[in-house]
MARBATI-431163 format. One line per 10 residues: their letters; for each residue x, z, y of C-alpha. Coordinates in steps of 0.25 Angstrom, whole numbers, always signed. Each point is the difference from the previous one (the first is absolute). Layout:
# residues N
a = X Z Y; ...
END
This chain:
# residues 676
xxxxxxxxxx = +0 +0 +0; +5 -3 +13; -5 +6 +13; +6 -11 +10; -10 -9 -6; -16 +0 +10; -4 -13 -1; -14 -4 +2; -7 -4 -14; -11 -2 -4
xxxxxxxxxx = -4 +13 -6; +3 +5 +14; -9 -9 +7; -12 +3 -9; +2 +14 +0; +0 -1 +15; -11 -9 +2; -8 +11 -10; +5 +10 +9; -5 -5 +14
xxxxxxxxxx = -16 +3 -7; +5 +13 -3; +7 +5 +11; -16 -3 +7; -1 +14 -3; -3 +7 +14; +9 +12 -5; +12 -10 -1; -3 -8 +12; -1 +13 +8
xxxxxxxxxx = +16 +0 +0; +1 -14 +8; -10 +4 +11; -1 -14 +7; -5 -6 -13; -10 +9 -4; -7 -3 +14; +0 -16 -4; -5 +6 -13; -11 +7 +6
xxxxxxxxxx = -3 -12 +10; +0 -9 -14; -10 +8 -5; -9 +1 +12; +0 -14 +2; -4 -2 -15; -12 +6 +2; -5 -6 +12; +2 -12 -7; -8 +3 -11
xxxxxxxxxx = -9 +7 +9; -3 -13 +7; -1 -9 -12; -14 -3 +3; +5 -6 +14; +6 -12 +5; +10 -6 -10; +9 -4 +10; +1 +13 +3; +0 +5 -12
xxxxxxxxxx = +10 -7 -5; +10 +2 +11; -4 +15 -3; +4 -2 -14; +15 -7 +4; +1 +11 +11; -1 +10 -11; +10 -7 -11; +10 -1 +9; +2 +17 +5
xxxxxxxxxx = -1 +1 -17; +12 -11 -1; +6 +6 +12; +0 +14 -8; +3 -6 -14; +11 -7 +6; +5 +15 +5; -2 +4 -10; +7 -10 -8; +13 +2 +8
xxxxxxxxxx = +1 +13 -3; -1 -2 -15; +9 -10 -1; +11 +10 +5; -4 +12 -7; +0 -10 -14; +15 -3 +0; +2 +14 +0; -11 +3 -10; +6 -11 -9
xxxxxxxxxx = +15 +7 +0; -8 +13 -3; -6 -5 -11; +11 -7 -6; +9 +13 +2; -10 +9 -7; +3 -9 -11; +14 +5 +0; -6 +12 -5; -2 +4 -15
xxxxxxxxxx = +1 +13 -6; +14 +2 -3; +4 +9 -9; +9 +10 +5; +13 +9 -6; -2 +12 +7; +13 +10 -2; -5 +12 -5; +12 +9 -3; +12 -7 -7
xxxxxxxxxx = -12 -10 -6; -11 -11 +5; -13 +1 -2; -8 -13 +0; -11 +1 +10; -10 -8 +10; +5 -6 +10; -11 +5 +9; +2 +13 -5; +13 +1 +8
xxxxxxxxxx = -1 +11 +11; +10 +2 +12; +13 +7 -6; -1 -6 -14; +13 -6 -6; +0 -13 -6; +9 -8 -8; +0 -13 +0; +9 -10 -11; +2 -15 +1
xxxxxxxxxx = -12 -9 +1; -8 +11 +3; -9 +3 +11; +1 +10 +12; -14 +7 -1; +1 +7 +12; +6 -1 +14; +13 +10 +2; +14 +2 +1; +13 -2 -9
xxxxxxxxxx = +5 +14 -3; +9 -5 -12; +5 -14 -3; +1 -13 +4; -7 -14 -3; -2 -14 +2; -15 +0 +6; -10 -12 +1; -10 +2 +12; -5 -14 +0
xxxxxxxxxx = -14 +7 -5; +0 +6 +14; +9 -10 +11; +0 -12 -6; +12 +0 -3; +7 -6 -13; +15 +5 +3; +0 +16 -7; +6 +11 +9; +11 +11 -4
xxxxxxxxxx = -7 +14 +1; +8 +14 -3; +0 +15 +4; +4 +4 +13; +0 -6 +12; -8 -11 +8; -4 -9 -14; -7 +11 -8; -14 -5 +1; -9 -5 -7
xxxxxxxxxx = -14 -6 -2; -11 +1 -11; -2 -12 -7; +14 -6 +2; +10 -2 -14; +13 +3 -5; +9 -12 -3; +9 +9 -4; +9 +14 -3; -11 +13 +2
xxxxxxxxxx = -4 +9 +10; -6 +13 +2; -12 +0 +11; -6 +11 +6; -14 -2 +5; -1 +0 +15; -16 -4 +0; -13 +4 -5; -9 -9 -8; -8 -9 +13
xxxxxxxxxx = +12 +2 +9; +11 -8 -5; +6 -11 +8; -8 -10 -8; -14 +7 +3; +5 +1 +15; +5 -15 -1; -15 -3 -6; -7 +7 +12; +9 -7 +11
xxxxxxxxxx = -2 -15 -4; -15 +2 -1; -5 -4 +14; -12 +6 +0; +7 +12 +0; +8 -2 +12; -2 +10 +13; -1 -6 +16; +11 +1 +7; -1 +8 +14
xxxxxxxxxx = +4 -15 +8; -13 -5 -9; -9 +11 +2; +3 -1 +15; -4 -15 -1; -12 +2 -8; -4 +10 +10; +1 -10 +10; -7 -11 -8; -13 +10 -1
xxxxxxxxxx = +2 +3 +15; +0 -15 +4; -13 -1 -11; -7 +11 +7; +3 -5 +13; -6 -14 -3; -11 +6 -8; -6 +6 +15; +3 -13 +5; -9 -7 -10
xxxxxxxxxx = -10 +11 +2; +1 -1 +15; -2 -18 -2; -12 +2 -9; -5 +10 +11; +3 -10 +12; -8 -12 -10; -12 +8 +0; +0 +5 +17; +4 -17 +0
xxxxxxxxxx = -11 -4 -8; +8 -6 -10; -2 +0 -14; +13 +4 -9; -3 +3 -15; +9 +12 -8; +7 -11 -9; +7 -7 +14; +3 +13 +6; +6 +5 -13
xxxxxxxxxx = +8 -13 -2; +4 +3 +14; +4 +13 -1; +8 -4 -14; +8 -12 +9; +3 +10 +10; +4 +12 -7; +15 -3 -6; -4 -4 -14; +13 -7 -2
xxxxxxxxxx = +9 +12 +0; -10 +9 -6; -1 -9 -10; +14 +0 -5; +8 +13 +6; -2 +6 -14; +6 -13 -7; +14 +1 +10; +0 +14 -4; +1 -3 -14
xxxxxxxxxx = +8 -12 -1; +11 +7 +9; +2 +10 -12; -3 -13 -10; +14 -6 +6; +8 +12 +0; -4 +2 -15; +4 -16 -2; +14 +5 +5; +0 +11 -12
xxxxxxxxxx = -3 +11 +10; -11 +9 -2; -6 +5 +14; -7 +15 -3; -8 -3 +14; -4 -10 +8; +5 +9 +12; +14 -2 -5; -1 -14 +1; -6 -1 +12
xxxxxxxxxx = +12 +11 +5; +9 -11 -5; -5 -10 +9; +4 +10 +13; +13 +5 -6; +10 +1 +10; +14 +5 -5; +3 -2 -16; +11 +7 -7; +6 -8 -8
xxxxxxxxxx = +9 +8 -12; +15 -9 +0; +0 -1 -15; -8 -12 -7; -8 -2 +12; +11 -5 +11; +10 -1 -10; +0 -7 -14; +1 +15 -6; +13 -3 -7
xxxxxxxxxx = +16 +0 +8; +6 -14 -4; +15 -5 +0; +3 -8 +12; +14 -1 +3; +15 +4 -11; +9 +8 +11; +13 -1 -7; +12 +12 +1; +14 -5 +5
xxxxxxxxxx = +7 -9 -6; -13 -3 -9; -7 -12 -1; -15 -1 +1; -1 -6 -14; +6 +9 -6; -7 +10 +5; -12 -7 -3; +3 -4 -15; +3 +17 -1
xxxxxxxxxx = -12 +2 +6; -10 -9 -7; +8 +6 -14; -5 +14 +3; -13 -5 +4; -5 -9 -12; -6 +11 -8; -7 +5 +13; -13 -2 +0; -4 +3 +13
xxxxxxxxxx = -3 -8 +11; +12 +3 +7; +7 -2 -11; -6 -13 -3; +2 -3 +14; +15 +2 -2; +2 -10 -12; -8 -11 +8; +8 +2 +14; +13 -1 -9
xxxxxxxxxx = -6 -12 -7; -4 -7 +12; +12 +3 +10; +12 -2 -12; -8 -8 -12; +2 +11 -9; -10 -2 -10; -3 +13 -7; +8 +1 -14; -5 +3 -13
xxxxxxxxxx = +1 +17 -1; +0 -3 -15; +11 -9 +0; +7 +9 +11; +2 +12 -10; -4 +8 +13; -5 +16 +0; -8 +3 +10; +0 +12 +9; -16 +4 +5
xxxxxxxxxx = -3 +5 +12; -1 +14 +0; -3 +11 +11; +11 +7 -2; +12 -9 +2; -9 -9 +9; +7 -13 -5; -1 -9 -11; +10 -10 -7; +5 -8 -11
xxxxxxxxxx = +13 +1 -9; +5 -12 -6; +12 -7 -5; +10 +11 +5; -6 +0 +14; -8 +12 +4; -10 -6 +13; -11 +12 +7; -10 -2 +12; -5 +10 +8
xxxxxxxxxx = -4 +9 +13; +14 +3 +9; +2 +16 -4; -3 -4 -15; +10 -11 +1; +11 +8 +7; -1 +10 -9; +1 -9 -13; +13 -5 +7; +6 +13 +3
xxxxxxxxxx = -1 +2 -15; +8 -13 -3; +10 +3 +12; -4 -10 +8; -8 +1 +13; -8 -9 +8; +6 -7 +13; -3 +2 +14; -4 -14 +2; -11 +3 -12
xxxxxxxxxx = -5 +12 +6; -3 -7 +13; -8 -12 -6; -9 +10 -5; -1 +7 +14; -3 -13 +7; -11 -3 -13; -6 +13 +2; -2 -1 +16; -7 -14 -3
xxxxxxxxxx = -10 +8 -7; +5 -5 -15; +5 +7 -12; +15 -2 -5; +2 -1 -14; +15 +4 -4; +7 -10 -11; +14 +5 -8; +7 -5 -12; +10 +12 -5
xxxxxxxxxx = +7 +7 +12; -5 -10 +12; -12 -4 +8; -2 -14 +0; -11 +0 +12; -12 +4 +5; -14 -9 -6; -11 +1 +11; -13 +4 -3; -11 -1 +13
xxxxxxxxxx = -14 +1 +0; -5 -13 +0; -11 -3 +10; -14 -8 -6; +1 -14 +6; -10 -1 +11; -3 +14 +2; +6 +0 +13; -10 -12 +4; -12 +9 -5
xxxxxxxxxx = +4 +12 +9; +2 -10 +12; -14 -3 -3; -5 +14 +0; +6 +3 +12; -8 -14 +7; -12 +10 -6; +6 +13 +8; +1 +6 -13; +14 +9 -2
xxxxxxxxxx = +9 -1 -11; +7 +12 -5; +11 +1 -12; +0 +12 -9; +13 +1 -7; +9 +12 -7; +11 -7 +4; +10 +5 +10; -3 -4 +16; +12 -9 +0
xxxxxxxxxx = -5 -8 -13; -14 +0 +5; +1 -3 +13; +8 -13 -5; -11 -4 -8; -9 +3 +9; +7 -11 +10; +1 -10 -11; -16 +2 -3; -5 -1 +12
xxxxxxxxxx = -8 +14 +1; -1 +6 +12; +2 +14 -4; +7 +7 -11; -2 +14 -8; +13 +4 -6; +3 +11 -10; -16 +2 -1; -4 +13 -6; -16 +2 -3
xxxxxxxxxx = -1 +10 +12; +7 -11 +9; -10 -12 -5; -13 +9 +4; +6 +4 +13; +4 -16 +3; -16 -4 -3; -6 +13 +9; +10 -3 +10; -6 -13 +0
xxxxxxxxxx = -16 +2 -2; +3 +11 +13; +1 -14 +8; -11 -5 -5; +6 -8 -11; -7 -3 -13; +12 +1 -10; +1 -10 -14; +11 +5 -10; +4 -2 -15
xxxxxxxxxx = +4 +9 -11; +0 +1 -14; +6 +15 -2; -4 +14 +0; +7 +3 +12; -6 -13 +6; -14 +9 -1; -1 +8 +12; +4 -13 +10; -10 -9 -8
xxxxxxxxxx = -11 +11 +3; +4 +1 +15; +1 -15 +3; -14 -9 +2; +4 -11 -10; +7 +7 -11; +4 -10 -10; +4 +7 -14; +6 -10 -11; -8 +0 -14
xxxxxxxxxx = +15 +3 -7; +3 +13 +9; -4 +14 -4; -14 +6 +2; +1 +8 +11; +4 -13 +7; -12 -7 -4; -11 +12 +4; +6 +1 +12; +0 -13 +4
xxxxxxxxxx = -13 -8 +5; +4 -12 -7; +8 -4 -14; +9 -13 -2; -2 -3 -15; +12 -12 +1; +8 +12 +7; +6 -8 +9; +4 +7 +13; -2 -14 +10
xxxxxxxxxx = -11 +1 -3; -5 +8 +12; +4 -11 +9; -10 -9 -8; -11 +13 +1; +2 +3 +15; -3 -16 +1; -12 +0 -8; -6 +11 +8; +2 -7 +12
xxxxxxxxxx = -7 -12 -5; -11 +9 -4; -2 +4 +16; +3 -14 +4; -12 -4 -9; -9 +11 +5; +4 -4 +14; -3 -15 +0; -12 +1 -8; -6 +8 +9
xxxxxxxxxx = +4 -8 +11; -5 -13 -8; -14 +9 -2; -4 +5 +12; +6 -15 +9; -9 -8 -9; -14 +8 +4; +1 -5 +13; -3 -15 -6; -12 +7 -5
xxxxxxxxxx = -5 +5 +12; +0 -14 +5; -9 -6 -12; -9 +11 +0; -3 +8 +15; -5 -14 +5; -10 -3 -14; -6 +13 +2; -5 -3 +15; +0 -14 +3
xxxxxxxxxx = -13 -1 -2; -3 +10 +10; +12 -2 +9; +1 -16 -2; +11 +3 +10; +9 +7 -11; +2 -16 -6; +11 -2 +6; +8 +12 -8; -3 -8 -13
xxxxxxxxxx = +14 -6 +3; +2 -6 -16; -13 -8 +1; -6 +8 -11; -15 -7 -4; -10 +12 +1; -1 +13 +1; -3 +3 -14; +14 -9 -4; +8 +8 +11
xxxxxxxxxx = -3 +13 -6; +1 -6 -16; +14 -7 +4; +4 +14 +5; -4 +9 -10; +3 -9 -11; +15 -4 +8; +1 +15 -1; -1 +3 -15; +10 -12 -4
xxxxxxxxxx = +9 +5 +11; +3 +13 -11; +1 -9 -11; +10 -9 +7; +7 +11 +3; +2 +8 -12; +13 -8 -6; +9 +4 +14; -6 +15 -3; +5 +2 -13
xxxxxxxxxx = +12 -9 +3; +3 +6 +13; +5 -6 +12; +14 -7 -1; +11 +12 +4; +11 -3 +12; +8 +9 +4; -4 +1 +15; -1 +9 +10; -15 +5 +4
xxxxxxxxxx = -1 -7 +13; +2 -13 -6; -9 +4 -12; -10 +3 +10; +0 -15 +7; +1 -6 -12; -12 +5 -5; -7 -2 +12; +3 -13 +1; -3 -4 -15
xxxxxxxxxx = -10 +10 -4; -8 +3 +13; +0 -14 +5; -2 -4 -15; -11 +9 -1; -8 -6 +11; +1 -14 -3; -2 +0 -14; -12 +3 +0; -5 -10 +12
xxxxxxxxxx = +5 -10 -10; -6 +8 -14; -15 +3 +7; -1 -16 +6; +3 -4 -14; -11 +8 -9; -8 -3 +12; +3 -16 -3; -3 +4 -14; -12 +7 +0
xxxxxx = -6 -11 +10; +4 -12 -9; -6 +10 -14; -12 +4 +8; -1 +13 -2; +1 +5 +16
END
């Protein structure tokens, strides 16, 4: 199962297309206020229509379209709204499938019991063996495995996940590839991550925000508002004489009020969460997305989110009277059964700057040295020759044991390395150093264009680093960021983000650890990664399942499209009312005040077509616009003023000449069918 996958299928249109008649229901239409008044009006203008069957038929039957139109204008609504809320009920459902009951060795003493996996309270202790399942969410407390999470992110690659430190948790319903692990249960039956990941990708489960309460208080203010006008209208009509059935002045009052946003605020809501849980990232409000999009520093930790997470070789600095390949070819030796990154890294600056192609250790006769903590170096020994790599104090010492000692010049190629923010590596073959191998942080290619980008927003960028000032502060240069935390402690991370919400900030950070907890609970936008411990992941308002630490730059931008959305569609909604006033104002009076002709500027045929046009212009209009709700208006990384121009020119003007051009057709149409 893969939770980046939403597309719109055709299970998801029909259960949304069910779920517009169902969602009719008063008690669910009382949460968007604005259509539950065109549902009233749709209901009131049904009966007069069957009220006045025994009429005109002319009348009759404009009654009648009048009448289907506020339904379709609610069903379309409707229809917006669950067509959001279905892609989250799909991945709901297509976890819950994930779920089976598991059996479960619970430790009981020195032995395991076999038991429910449901049964599992917090506390309990687990094992777990290869190919068998974790039946509970918790942490690592003895072991380490090879873990297949793709049940849960999507993911097909398996993780590592051991005791102690930041990779110790894991989830329900995940496997083990390989090696076993002991589990302790961190989560009742109901409250695991999986139950909680259920409960978030259903839409309908979603909370308003506060910025969309706000607007929706403003949406039933302006309905009141026009509700008196239309009030006050039908009072003028009968002091003027003039006669104005309940159908017209509800299909007034339906063209007036703004339908448009009413209609699909719920939908930008839900699909803003809908992309975040494309990305893999699981939002556990709708206010921390919104939060995203006002986000105005990030902290940023240096390790796998500025840099690629692993210090590579760049550059062989060779010892007097050395030469470069020969500290290479001593250097890629002792590194060949080094299988870390920097190791690796080692073998392939050697092999691209000298051709050394890597040689084969059976062949070789070599026996390596590991890496241990205490002698902090590692090595070979082959064919008489006796080669170690390793930090400074750990070399001298080894060459004070051999009577040698390292020369002046090398000491002060690893001062220079250090002062440039990288790491010196210390190569020796028997009593002398051959050279210093550089290892520096190597910062992510177009990472610094990014932050250039975020500061066009006015957003802040802020390093968080370990590392010594000297080695941050040239990273910090190299990246780009305009700020930099050095040496950071827990303490010093929340006293940064309160330093910063006291200016009237709102703070984004990243953190996968237990001491990441207190920061990711203090800042707005705490994003925790899915591979980190517990702590980090209850404390923070959102979870990366790819636990990948960029991603909060793609999060801070998909809040912002959220906004941006919002914005123009209300923009869009309440410019293209205006069109409306011009179709219908004059076909409610010009009979009375023939005078009022010369506002029926689209040339519309009757009075009875003006109205129709508009009222039916008025529930396409939310129909049309459903795909750029759910899809979102494209991001650009621009400042507000420029945002604000921009979707005044394209969504305000749009808003008011679309539908001069969309009423004046259907009026064209309803002419040429005869139905006006």
């Amino acid at each position: 199962m893969s939770t980046k996958k939403s597309s719109i299928t055709g299970a998801i249109l029909a259960r949304a297309i069910k779920e517009s008649f169902s969602k009719l229901n008063p008690r669910t239409m009382w949460t968007n206020p604005v259509m539950l008044v065109v549902e009233i009006l749709a209901v009131l203008t049904t009966y007069f229509a069957i009220r006045d069957m025994g009429g005109l038929m002319r009348t009759f039957m404009f009654d009648v379209q009048i009448a289907a139109w506020l339904w379709i204008t609610v069903l379309f609504a409707n229809f917006a709204e669950a067509l959001a809320e279905g892609r989250g009920k799909a991945q709901a459902e297509s976890l819950r499938k994930t779920r089976s009951d598991t059996i479960a060795k619970k430790v009981v003493g020195e032995k395991t019991e076999n038991i429910s996996a449901a049964k599992l309270v917090k506390g309990d202790i687990v094992l777990v063996e290869t190919g068998e399942f974790i039946p509970g969410d918790g942490e690592i407390i003895e072991g380490i495995a090879s873990v297949d999470e793709s049940a849960v992110t999507g993911e097909s690659a398996p993780v590592i996940r051991e005791s102690g430190g930041d990779r110790s948790a894991v989830t329900g319903g995940t496997r083990v590839l390989s090696d076993w692990i002991k589990v302790k249960i961190t989560a009742n039956p109901g409250e695991t991550f999986l139950d909680r990941m259920i409960s978030l990708v259903e839409g309908a489960k979603r909370r308003k925000t506060p910025n969309e309460i706000a607007l929706t208080i403003l949406l039933i203010g302006l309905t009141i508002v026009f509700l008196l006008a239309v009030t006050t209208l039908e009072a003028y009509a009968i002091y003027s004489g003039a006669t104005v059935s309940i159908p017209v002045l509800a299909a007034l009052l339906v063209c007036l009020i703004p339908t448009t946003i009413g209609g699909l605020l719920s939908a930008i809501g839900i699909a803003g969460m809908d992309r975040l849980l494309k990305r893999n990232v699981l939002a556990m409000s709708g206010r921390a997305v919104e939060a995203a999009g006002d986000v105005g520093v990030l902290l940023l930790d240096k390790t796998g989110t500025i840099t690629l997470g692993n210090r590579m070789a760049t550059e062989f600095v060779p010892a007097p009277g050395v030469s470069a390949e020969r500290l290479a070819d001593a250097a890629q030796l002792s590194s060949l059964a080094d299988e870390t990154p920097e190791g690796r890294s080692i073998v392939i600056l050697a092999k691209e700057k000298f051709n050394l192609r890597e040689r084969d250790i059976t062949a070789l006769g070599a026996t390596f040295v590991p890496f241990s903590a205490q002698t902090r170096m590692s090595g070979v020994d082959l064919q008489g020759r006796e080669i170690r790599k390793g930090a400074m104090d750990a070399i001298e010492k080894y060459l004070r044991e051999k009577g040698g000692e390292m020369a002046p010049e090398v000491k002060t190629a690893i001062e220079n390395i250090a002062k440039q923010g990288g790491t010196p590596l210390v190569v020796a073959e028997g009593d002398q150093a051959l050279g210093v191998i550089y290892l520096k942080d190597v910062v992510k290619g177009g990472i610094k264009e990014r932050f250039s980008e975020l500061r066009r927003m006015g957003i802040e960028t802020v390093m968080i680093t370990g590392d010594n000032p000297l080695t941050a502060a040239a990273i910090a240069a190299e990246a780009g960021v305009d700020d930099f935390l050095a040496e950071a402690t827990p303490e010093q991370k929340l006293k940064l983000i309160r330093e910063y919400q006291a200016k009237g900030h709102l703070v984004a950070m990243t953190g996968d650890g237990t001491n990441d907890a207190p920061a990711l609970a203090q800042s707005d936008v705490g994003v925790a990664m899915n591979s980190g411990t517990q702590a980090a992941k209850e404390a923070g308002n959102m979870v990366d399942l790819d636990s990948n630490p960029t991603k909060l730059i793609e999060i801070v931008e998909i809040g912002k499209q959220l906004l941006m959305t919002r914005g123009s569609l209300t923009t869009f909604s309440i410019a293209n009312d205006i069109a409306k006033y011009f179709a219908i104002i004059p076909a409610l009076f010009v009979v009375t005040y023939p005078e009022l002709g010369v506002l029926n500027v689209m040339g519309l045929a009757t009075p009875q077509s003006a109205i129709l046009s508009a009222v039916i212009f008025n529930a396409l209009i939310i129909v049309a616009l459903v795909p750029l709700a759910l899809r979102g208006i494209t991001y650009r990384p621009l400042g507000a003023n420029i945002i604000l121009r921009r979707n005044l020119l394209i969504y305000g003007l749009g808003g008011i000449i679309a539908p001069f051009i969309g009423i004046k057709l259907i009026d064209m149409l309803l002419v040429m069918l005869r139905l006006s």
